[in-house]
Every structure is written in structure tokens, then in C-alpha cells.
C-alpha positions in Angstrom: 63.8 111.4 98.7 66.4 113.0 96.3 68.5 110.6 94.1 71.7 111.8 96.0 69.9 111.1 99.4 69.3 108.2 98.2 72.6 106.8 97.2 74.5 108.5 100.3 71.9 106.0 102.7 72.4 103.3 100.5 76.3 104.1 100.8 76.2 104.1 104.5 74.2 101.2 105.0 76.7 99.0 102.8 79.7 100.2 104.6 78.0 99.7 107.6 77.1 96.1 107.0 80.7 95.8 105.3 83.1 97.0 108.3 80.6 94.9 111.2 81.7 91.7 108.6 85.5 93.0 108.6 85.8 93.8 112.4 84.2 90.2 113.6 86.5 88.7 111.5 90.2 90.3 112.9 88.9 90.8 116.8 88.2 87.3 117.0 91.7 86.3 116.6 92.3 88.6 119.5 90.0 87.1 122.2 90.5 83.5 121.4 92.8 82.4 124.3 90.7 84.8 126.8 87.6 82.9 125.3 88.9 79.5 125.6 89.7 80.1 129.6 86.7 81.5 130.7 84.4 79.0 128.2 87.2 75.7 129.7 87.0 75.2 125.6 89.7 72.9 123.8 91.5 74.6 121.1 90.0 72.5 118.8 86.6 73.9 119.8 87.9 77.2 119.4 89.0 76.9 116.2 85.7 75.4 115.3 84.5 79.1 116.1 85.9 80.4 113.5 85.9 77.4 111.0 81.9 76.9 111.5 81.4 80.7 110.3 83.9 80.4 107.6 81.9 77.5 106.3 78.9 78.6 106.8 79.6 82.1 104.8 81.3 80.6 101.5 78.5 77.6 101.3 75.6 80.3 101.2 76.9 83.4 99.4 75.9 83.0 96.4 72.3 81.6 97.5 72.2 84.6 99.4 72.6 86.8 96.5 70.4 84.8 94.7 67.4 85.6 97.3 68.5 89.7 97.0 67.8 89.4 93.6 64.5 87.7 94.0 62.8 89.2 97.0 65.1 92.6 97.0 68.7 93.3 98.3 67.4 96.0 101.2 65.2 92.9 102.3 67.7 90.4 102.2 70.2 93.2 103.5 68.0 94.3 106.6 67.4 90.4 107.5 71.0 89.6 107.4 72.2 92.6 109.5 69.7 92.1 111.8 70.5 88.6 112.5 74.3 89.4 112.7 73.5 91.8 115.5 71.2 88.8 117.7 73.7 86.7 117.0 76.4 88.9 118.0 74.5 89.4 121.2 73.9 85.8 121.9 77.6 84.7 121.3 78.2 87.6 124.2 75.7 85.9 126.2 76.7 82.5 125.7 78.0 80.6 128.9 78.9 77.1 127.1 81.4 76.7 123.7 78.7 74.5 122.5 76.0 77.5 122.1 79.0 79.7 120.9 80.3 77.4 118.2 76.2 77.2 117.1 75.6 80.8 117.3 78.7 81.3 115.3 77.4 79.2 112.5 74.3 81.2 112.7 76.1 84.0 112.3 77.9 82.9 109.3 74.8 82.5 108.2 73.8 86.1 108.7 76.8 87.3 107.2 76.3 85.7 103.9 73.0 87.2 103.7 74.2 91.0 104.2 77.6 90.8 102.3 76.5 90.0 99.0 73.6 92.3 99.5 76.0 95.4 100.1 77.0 95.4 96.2 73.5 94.3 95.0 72.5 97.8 96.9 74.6 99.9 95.7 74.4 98.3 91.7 70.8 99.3 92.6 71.3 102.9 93.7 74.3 103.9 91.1 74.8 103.9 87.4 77.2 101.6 86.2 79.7 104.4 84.9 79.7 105.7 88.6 79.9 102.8 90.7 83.2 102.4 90.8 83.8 105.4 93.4 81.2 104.2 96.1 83.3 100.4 95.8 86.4 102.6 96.6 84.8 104.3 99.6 83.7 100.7 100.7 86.7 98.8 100.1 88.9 101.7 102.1 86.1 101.4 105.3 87.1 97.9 105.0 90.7 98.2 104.9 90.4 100.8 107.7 88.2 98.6 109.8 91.0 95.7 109.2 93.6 97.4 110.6 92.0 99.1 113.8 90.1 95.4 114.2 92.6 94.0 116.5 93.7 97.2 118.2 89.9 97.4 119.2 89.5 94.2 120.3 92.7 93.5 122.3 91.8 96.9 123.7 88.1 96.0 124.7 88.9 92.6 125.8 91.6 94.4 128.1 89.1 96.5 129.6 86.1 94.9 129.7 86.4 91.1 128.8 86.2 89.0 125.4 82.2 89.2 125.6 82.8 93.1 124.4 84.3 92.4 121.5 80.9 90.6 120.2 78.7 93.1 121.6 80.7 95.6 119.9 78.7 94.8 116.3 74.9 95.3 117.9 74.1 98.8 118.1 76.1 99.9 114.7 73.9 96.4 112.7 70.6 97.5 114.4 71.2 101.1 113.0 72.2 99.6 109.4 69.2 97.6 109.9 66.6 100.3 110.9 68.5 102.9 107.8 68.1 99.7 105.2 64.3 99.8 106.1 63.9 103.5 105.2 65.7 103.4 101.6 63.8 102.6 98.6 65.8 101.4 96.2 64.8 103.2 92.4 63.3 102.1 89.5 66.1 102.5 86.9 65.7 101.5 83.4 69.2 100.8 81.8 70.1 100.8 78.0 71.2 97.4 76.9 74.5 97.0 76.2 75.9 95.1 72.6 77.3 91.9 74.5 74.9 91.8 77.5 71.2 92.2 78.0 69.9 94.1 80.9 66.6 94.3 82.6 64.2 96.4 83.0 64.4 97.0 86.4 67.1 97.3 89.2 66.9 96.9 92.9 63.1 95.7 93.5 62.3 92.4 94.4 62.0 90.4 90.9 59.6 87.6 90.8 60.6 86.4 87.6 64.0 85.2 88.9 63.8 81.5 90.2 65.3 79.9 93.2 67.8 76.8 92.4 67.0 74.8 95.4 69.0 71.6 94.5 72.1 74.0 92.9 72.3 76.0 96.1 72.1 72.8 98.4 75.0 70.9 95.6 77.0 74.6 95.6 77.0 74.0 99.7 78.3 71.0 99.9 81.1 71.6 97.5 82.3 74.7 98.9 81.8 73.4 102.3 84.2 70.7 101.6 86.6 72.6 99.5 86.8 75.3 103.2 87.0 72.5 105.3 89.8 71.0 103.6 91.5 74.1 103.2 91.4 75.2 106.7 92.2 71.6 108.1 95.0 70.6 106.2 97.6 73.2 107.2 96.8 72.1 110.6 96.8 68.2 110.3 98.3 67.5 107.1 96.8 64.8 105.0 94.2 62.3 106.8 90.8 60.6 106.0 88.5 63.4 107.5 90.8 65.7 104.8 90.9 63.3 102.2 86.4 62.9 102.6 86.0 66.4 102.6 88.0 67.1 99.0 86.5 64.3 97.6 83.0 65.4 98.4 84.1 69.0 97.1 85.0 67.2 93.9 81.8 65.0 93.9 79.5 67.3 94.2 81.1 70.5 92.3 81.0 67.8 89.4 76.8 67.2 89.9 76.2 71.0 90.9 78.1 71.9 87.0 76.0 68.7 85.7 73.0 70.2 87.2 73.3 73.8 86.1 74.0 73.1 82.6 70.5 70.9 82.6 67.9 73.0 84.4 65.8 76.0 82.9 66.8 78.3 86.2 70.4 77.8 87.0 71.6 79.1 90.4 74.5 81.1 88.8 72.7 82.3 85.4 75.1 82.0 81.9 75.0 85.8 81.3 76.8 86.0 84.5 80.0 84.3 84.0 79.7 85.4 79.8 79.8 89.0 80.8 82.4 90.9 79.6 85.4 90.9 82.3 83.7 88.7 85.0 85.6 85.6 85.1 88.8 86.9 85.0 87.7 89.4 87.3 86.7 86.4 89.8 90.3 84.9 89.1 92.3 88.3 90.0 90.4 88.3 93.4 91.1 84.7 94.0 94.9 84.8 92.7 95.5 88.2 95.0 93.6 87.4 97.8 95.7 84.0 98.1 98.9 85.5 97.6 97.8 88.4 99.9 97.0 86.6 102.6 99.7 83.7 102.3 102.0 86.1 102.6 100.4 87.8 105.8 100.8 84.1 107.2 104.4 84.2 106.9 105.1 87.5 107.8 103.3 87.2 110.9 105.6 84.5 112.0 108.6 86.3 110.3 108.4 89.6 112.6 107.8 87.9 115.8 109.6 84.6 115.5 112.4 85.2 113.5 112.8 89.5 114.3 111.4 88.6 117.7 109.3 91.8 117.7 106.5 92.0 120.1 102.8 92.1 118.9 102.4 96.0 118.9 105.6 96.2 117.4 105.1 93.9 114.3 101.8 95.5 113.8 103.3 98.9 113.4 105.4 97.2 111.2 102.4 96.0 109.0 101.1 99.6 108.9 102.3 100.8 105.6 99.6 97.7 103.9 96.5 99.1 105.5 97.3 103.0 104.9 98.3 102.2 101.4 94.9 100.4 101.1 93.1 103.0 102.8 94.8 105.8 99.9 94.8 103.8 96.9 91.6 102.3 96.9 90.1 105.8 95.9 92.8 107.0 93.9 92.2 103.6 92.2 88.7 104.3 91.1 90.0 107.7 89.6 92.6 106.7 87.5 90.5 103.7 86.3 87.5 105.7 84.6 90.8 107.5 83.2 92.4 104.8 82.4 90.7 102.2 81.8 90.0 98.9 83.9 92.5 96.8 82.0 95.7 99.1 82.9 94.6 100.0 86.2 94.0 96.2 87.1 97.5 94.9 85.6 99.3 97.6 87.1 97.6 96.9 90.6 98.3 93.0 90.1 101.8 94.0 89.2 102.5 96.2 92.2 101.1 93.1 94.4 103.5 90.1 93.0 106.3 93.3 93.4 105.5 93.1 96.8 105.3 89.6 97.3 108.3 88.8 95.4 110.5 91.6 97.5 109.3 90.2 100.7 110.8 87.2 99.5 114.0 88.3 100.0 113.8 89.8 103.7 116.7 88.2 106.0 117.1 88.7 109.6 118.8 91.9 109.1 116.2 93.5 107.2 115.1 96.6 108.9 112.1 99.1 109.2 112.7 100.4 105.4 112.7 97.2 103.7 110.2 95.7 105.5 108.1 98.8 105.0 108.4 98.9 101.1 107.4 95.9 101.1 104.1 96.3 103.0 103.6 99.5 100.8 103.7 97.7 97.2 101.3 94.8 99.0 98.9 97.6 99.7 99.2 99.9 96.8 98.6 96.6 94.3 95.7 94.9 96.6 93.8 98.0 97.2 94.1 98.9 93.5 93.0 95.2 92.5 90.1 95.2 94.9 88.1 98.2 93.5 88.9 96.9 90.4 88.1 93.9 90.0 85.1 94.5 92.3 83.8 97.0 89.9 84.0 94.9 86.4 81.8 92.0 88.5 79.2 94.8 89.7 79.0 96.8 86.4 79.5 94.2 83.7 77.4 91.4 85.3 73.6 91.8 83.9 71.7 94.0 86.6 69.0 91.6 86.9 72.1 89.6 88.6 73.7 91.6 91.0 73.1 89.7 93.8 74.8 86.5 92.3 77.8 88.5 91.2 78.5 89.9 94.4 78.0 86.2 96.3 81.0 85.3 93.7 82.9 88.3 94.4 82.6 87.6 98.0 82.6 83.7 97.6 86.4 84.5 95.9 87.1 86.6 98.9 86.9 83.8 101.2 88.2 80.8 99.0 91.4 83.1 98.1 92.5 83.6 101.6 92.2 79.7 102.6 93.8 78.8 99.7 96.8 81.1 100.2 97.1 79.8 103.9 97.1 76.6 102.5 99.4 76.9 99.8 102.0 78.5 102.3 101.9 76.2 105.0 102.4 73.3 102.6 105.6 74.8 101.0 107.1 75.4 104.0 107.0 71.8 105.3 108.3 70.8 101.8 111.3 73.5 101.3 112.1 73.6 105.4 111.5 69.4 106.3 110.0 68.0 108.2 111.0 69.6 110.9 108.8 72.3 110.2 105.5 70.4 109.8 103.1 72.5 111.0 100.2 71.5 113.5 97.9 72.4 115.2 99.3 73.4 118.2 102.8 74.1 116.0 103.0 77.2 114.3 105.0 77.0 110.9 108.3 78.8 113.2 107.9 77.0 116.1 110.2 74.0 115.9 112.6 75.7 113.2 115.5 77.7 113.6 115.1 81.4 112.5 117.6 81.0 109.8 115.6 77.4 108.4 112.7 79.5 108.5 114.0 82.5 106.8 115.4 79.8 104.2 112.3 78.0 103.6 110.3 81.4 103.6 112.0 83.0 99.9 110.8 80.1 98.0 107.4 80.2 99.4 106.8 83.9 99.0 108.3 83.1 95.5 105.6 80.9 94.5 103.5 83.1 95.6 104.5 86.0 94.0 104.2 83.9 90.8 100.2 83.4 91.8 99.9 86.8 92.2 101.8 87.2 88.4 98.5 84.8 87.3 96.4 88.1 88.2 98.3 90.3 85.7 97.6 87.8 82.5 94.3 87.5 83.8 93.9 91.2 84.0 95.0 91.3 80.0 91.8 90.0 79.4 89.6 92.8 81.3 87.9 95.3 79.2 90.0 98.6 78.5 88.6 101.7 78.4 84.6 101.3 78.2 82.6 104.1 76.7 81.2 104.7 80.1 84.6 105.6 81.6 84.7 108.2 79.0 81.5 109.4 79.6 82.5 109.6 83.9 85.5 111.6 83.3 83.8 114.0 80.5 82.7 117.3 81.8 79.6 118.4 81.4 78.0 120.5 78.4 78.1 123.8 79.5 74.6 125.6 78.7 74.3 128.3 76.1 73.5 131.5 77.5 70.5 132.6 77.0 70.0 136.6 75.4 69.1 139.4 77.9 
């Protein structure tokens, strides 16, 4: 198999697994009150759907990657994507809540296996100064696969029930699975770089790398926690079950960074974190992704509480983000091997708090333009930031690593967006009153007048915007133009000609 074979497979079979992880995740939202009559489920059992997967993903991610780089990332890969699709098929299947809120947890548990392995795969089949452009292709399949998720969905589950929605992700996982079994990832020997050592081999199973048992099972727990108290409080405020689960996020984050600093084969290796760019690249995700997603929240409520727009309406409303996402994510890759990572990422980051900080200042007379701009800058800065930032934690991180650093890239993905939710639910109750305390059966709208809302919504989406300004001083501190960009956009040597 030709190298270019190669990587086009190995680019397929990431997407693949990528967009099947990005459509689950909006269709649900879609089919919940359809699955909640036929199942005679309780909406806290529904929810529990989607919060059992969302804790089961971010406790195991980076484990997950951790196993990819041990036994191989098309291994790990085809295991993970084949369980998605059984599960997917069982949840379709299932005839009580009970098994569906288990099978979703198994899925979860799927998911983490394949997502991280996605980027391990493709750190595996490109060079470093070229991976950036298979990251854009991937992050605009996800973008794309966001925005037609819930048009799917609330189309299947129109036409042929809720259970289509789930058996939607079978046949397009088994064929990722059966095309991750035919690639053979290369044998690529990689010149060290001056701040970070790099192994001898990428992309084959590595028995040298040890499995952390005790710091995956301690990483769990915290992260478990931390999700559950994230996802609960916006919808019960502060109560014991809230108050346990931070405090055993706190306990045992404290052991698992007592634990790592002690034992001879950490779970998230030092060279990881210490690689040039990595940390603050983890930070950007988590800072955009937060204000990115908070904002979403609102807005959601905004267009059809407060502009009393139907569903289809609001959506279309929304479409500038995902087409903007869609555009710029490959553009993005382009201009940053010209570039540099460092202006590409702060411009990105700045384009985002733009966004937010505009969509701040929407009334009830805003119209179709202003709302517009607004979703354009929010997709223009968070596709920008996403293949960015993605790119330093794939390319800096040491190769022998890859799996790791994509569990923390993906492990930032899912914090971010809880956090943001969070963050905006709680400064609406403060700047509206108590009046608008959510729950969970009352949305953050629901028992406040439009204008209270619309009131209460500037300074939220201000605060926000300021998290997303974090990103930008954390993007001063990526690398700049790296000798390998250079080398990407240099043409090549043309060949002498040779005498007749």
C-alpha cells in the first residue's frame, strides 16, 4: 500500500469514527421526549441517558489513549467503533430505560476508546509538518455532522421512530471498523527535536509504554465527579449529592497529582504536558469550548423564548456558525503553516470573544443581520481555534504519546462545554433573581419575562466573552512560526535538467 493510500484510509477511518461520535451526540436531544413516551421513562431517567455517556467518556479518555499507545491506535480504534455500533444497535433494541441508560454507559465507553484514537491514527500516518490539514478536514466533517445532526434526527424520528436515530450509527461504525482492520499504520522514524525527545517508532503497538492502573481508576473518579457536578448543578442548584460529587473531584484529583508525581509510569507522562505549546493549547480548547457552548445555551433560549421563533426557524438562524466552521477550519490550517500557530490561534480566539461579546448586546429588536454576524465571528474564531489548538497537542506532544494527548484534547472538549453550561446558568440566576432559578423541569426563560431575560443575558455573555479573552493570552504563549511550517509552505527543489 502506497503512503498516500495509506493516509487517505487512515483519513477516512478518523472522520468516520469522528462524525458517528458528533451525530449521537446532537440527535439525541432530538428524540428525547419521543423516547421518554414510548420507554414510560421519567425525565430524570432521560437525562441520565445522556449524563451516564457523558461520564462515562471524560472518566476514560485519557486511559483510552493510553491503551492506543500501548497495544496500537487501529486496535484500540477498531474495538471502540465496533462497540459503538452493538451498542448503538442495542439501545435501538432496548424495550426498558433501564437497559437504555446501561447501554448508554456502554457506549460512552466505546466512544472514549475510538475518539482519542482518531488523532493517535492520524499522528501515526502523517508528518508532523503536514498534520495540520487532515485535523482541518476532520474538524469541518465534525462541524458538518453538527449541524445536519438534528435535521437528521428529527427527520428519522418523524418517519420512522426514535429507534432510527440509534440505528443510524451501525452500518457507517462497522465499515470504519472493517477499513481500520485493513490499514497498517507505518514505521516512521522521526528526528528529535531540541526541546522534546521522540521515539523511534509511531503507530505500532509499543510494549515499552506502561499502563497506570491506580492513575486511570483516581483520573475516573475525579473527572466523574467534576461531570456530574457540572451537569447537575445547573439543574438543581446546590445540594448534598452536588456538594459529594465536587468534593470527591477535589479528593481524588489531589491523590491522582500525588500519585503521578511518585510512580515510575505516570498515566499522563511529563514530556506531555512540558511540550512546547501543549498546555496552553489544552487551556484555549477548554476556555473556547466553554464560552462556545455557554453561549449556544443562551441563544437557544434567546431565539425561541424571547424572538419566539419556531425550532426550524432559530436553527436557520444559527446557520452562519456551522458554515463558517465548515470554511474556516481548512482555511485555518493554511494560513497557520503561513503564519504561524501563535497568530493564527490569537486571531481565532479573538474572532470568538468578538462574537461572544457582540451577542451580548442582541435586544428584542435585533434582526436576521445582527444575529447573523454574530454567529459568523462565533464560527470563524471556533473553527480557527479548533484546528489550531488541536494541531500544537498532536504535533508537539512526543509521538510515543499520541494517544494521551488526544484523550486530553478530547477530555478538554467535554469539560469545556459543561463548564460553559454551568457558568451560564449560574449567572443568570444571579444577574436575573431568583425568579429565574433554573430547574430541572425550568428552563433558564421559562418563568422570566423576555425583557428580564434579555437583561440578565448581556452580562452573562459578557463574562463569557471575557473567558473566551483567557484563550487569546493563552495563545501568546503558543509556538510562532516552527521551522516545519516553513518547510510545509516551501516549494519544492526543482531538479536540474539533465544534458541531452
Amino acid at each position: 500500500m502506497t503512503p498516500r493510500r495509506l493516509q487517505h484510509l487512515t483519513l477516512i477511518s478518523s472522520i468516520t469514527g469522528a462524525v458517528i461520535v458528533a451525530l449521537d451526540g446532537t440527535v439525541l436531544t432530538v428524540v428525547q421526549p419521543a423516547l421518554q413516551r414510548d420507554l414510560h421513562a421519567s425525565f430524570v431517567q432521560v437525562q441520565w441517558a445522556g449524563t451516564g455517556y457523558l461520564i462515562a467518556v471524560a472518566s476514560l479518555l485519557v486511559f483510552a489513549g493510553r491503551l492506543g499507545d500501548r497495544y496500537g491506535h487501529r486496535q484500540v480504534f477498531a474495538a471502540g467503533v465496533l462497540g459503538f455500533a452493538l451498542t448503538s444497535a442495542g439501545i435501538g433494541l432496548a424495550t426498558d430505560i433501564r437497559w437504555l441508560i446501561g447501554l448508554r454507559v456502554a457506549q460512552g465507553v466505546c466512544g472514549a476508546l475510538l475518539q482519542p484514537a482518531t488523532l493517535g491514527m492520524l499522528r501515526a500516518a502523517y508528518p508532523p509538518d503536514r498534520i495540520s490539514t487532515p485535523i482541518a478536514v476532520r474538524t469541518s466533517a465534525i462541524g458538518l455532522a453538527a449541524a445536519a445532526g438534528p435535521v437528521l434526527g428529527g427527520a428519522l424520528a418523524a418517519q420512522l421512530g426514535w429507534r432510527a436515530v440509534f440505528f443510524l450509527n451501525v452500518v457507517p461504525a462497522l465499515a470504519a471498523c472493517g477499513l481500520a482492520a485493513t490499514v497498517r499504520m507505518p514505521k516512521r522514524t522521526e528526528a528529535p527535536s531540541p526541546a522534546v525527545r521522540m521515539p523511534k517508532r509511531t503507530g505500532a503497538p509499543s510494549p515499552t509504554v506502561r499502563l497506570d492502573l491506580p492513575g486511570a481508576f483516581l483520573l475516573a473518579v475525579a473527572l466523574s465527579g467534576l461531570v456530574h457536578t457540572l451537569v447537575g448543578l445547573p439543574e438543581g442548584g446546590w445540594s448534598p449529592a452536588i456538594a459529594l460529587g465536587l468534593a470527591t473531584a477535589v479528593v481524588a484529583g489531589a491523590v491522582f497529582v500525588w500519585h503521578e508525581r511518585r510512580t515510575p509510569g505516570p498515566l499522563i507522562p511529563p514530556d506531555v504536558l512540558r511540550a512546547p505549546g501543549v498546555t496552553p493549547a489544552l487551556g484555549i480548547l477548554v476556555t473556547a469550548t466553554a464560552a462556545m457552548f455557554g453561549a449556544l445555551f443562551l441563544c437557544t433560549y434567546y431565539l425561541q423564548d424571547v424572538l419566539a421563533l419556531d425550532p426550524f426557524r432559530a436553527g436557520l438562524e444559527t446557520l452562519p456558525l456551522a458554515v463558517m466552521m465548515v470554511v474556516c477550519a481548512p482555511v485555518s490550517a493554511t494560513v497557520q503553516r503561513r503564519l504561524g500557530t501563535r497568530r493564527t490561534t490569537t486571531c481565532g480566539a479573538a474572532l470568538l470573544a468578538a462574537g461572544v461579546l457582540l451577542m451580548s448586546q442582541l435586544d428584542q429588536a435585533s434582526g436576521t443581520v445582527a444575529i447573523g454576524g454574530c454567529f459568523f465571528l462565533l464560527g470563524a474564531g471556533f473553527g480557527t481555534v479548533m484546528v489550531t489548538a488541536t494541531a500544537v497537542i498532536v504535533r508537539q506532544a512526543p509521538a510515543h504519546t499520541a494517544g494521551v494527548a488526544g484523550g486530553l484534547q478530547q477530555t478538554a472538549m467535554n469539560i469545556g462545554p459543561a463548564v460553559g453550561v454551568a457558568a451560564a446558568t449560574m449567572l443568570m440566576t444571579a444577574c436575573a433573581g431568583a425568579g429565574a432559578s433554573p430547574s430541572a423541569s425550568a428552563p433558564p426563560s421559562a418563568s422570566t419575562p423576555p425583557s428580564a431575560f434579555v437583561s440578565a443575558m448581556g452580562p452573562t455573555l459578557g463574562v463569557l466573552a471575557g473567558v473566551a479573552a483567557v484563550g487569546v493570552l493563552l495563545a501568546l504563549r503558543l509556538p510562532g512560526r516552527t521551522e516545519a511550517d516553513r518547510v510545509a509552505v516551501r516549494p519544492p527543489p526543482r531538479l536540474p535538467h539533465s544534458a541531452p
